[in-house]
N, C-alpha and C positions, 0 to 999 in steps of 0.2 A: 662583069661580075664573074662569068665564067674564068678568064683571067686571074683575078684575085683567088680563087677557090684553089685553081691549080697551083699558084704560086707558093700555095699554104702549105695545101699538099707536097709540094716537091722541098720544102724545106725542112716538114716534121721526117720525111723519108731520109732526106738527106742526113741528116741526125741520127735516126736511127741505123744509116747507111754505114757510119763513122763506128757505130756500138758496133754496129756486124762483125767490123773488118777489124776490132782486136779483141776478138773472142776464135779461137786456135779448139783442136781437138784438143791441145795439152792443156789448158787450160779450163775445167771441168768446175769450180768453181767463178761462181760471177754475184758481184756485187750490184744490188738494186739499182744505188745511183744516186747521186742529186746533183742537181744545176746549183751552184756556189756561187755567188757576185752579181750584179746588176738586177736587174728587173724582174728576173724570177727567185731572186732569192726575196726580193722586199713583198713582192706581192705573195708570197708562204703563209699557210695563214698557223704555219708553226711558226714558235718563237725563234729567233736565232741560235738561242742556247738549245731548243730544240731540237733544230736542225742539223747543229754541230753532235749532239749528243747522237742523234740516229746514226751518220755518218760514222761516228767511234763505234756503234752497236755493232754495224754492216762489218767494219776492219776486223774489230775482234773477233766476233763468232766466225767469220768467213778464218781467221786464221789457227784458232782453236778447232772447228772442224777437221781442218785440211790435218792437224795434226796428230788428231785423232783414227780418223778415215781413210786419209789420203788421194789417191787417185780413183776410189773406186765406187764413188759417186759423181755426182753432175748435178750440182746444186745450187740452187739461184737462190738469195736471200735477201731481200727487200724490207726497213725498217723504216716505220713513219707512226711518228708521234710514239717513239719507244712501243708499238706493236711493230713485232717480225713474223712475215709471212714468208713461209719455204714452198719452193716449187723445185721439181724437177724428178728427180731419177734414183731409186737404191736399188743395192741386188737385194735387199732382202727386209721382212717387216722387223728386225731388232736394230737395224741400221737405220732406218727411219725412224724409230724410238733413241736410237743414241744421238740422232742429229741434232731431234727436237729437244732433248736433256742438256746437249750441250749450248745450244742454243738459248732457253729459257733462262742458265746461270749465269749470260754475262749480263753484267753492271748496268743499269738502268732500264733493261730489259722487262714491261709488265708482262707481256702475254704474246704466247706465239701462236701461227695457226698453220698448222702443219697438212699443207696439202700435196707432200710429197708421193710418188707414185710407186710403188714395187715394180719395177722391170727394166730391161738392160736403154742403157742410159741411148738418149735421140739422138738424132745426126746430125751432119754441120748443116745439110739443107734444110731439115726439118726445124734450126735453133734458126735460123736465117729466116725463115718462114714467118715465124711468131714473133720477130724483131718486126720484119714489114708490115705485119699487122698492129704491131703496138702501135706503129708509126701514122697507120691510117688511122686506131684507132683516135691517138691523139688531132689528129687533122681533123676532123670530124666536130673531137670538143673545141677545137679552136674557131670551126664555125658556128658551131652555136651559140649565140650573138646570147642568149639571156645565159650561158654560164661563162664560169671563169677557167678557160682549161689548168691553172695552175695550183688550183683546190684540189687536183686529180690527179695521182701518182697512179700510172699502169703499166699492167705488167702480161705478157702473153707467154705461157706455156703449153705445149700440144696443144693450140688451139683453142684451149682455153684464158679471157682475158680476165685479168681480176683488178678491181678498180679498189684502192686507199684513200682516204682523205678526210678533212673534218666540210661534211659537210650537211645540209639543213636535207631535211625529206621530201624538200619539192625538187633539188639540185642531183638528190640521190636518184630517184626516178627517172626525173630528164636524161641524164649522163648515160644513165642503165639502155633507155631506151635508144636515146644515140649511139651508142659502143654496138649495143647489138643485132644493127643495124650495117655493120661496116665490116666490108666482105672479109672474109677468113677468118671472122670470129664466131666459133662453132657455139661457145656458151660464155656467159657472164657470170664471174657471182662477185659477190659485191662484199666490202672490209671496210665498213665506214664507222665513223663514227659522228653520228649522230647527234646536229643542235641544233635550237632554234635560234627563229630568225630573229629574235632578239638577245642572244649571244652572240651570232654573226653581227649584227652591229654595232656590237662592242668592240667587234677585235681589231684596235688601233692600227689605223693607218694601211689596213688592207682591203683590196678591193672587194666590192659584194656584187653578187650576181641580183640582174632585176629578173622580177617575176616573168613571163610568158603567159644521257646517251649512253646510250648501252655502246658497245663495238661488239658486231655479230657477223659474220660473212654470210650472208645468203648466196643459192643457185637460183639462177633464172634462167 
């Protein structure tokens, strides 16, 4: 068992090893992400069009930013289920209002949550840092045998991890409790949106987690 656990582990790090190593100081802008093809795109429990459409959300705004802005932010943006949560770095609080403005205008975008921070942007060890935590954090959902780590989009900034996802309020909990639980994750707050469990059982052809909506991000 000990075996499998680790095997998990070095694989979610490995992954997150690979995001490490093409994120550059020149490169100050960074796209959330999503896994495209096979087995975690079907087990999504967004739709395809969905998913597609996040992925357009993440390209545009990440490139209307950059053109706006330029080099003088360090801004990570992450879009699921057309909610976009920003993380990262401005010099200053009107530059974090123009992020979020430009942000919230593009095209199928409902709602953003702007958790950017006022002050001079982090460094490559410290962005290296919150990758390898993302990484355990995911290894962690992967062993937790009653959820599905693929309901869970996370994300790690200064040590802060912020969990996405559609999922039901027993999944919300567990997940919360496992994440902050796994070392270098200083705090949690949580971007969920919220259903029951008989909506999860609707949703065609995707897996459900066994026992053991507003969208509002809590701190824990």
């Amino acid at each position: 068992m000990k075996f499998i656990v680790m095997k998990r582990l070095a694989l979610a790090l490995g992954a997150a090893a690979l995001l490490s190593s093409a994120l550059t100081a020149c490169v100050p802008l960074v796209l959330g992400g999503a896994v495209a093809g096979g087995t975690l795109l079907a087990s999504d429990r967004r739709t395809s069009g969905t998913q597609l459409e996040d992925e357009g959300i993440e390209l545009r705004a990440l490139s209307r930013i950059r053109g706006n802005v330029g080099d003088r932010v360090h801004v990570n943006l992450t879009s699921y289920n057309r909610q976009v949560l920003l993380t990262g770095e401005v010099p200053t609080a009107q530059e974090k209002q123009l992020v979020e403005q430009i942000a919230s205008r593009v095209e199928n975008v409902n709602s953003v949550v702007n958790e950017l921070v006022v002050a001079g942007n982090s460094s490559l060890a410290d962005r290296s840092s919150d990758t390898l935590t993302t990484g355990r954090a995911r290894a962690m959902l992967i062993d937790a045998r009653d959820l599905h780590f693929n309901a869970f989009k996370v994300v790690t900034e200064r040590g802060t991890t912020y969990l996405m996802g559609r999922v039901t309020q027993r999944e919300a909990d567990r997940a919360t409790a496992v994440v902050r639980a796994t070392p270098g994750v200083q705090k949690v707050v949580r971007i969920f949106e919220i259903i029951s469990e008989e909506e999860l059982a609707r949703v065609p052809g995707k897996p459900q987690a066994q026992p053991a909506a507003a969208i509002k991000p809590l701190s824990d």
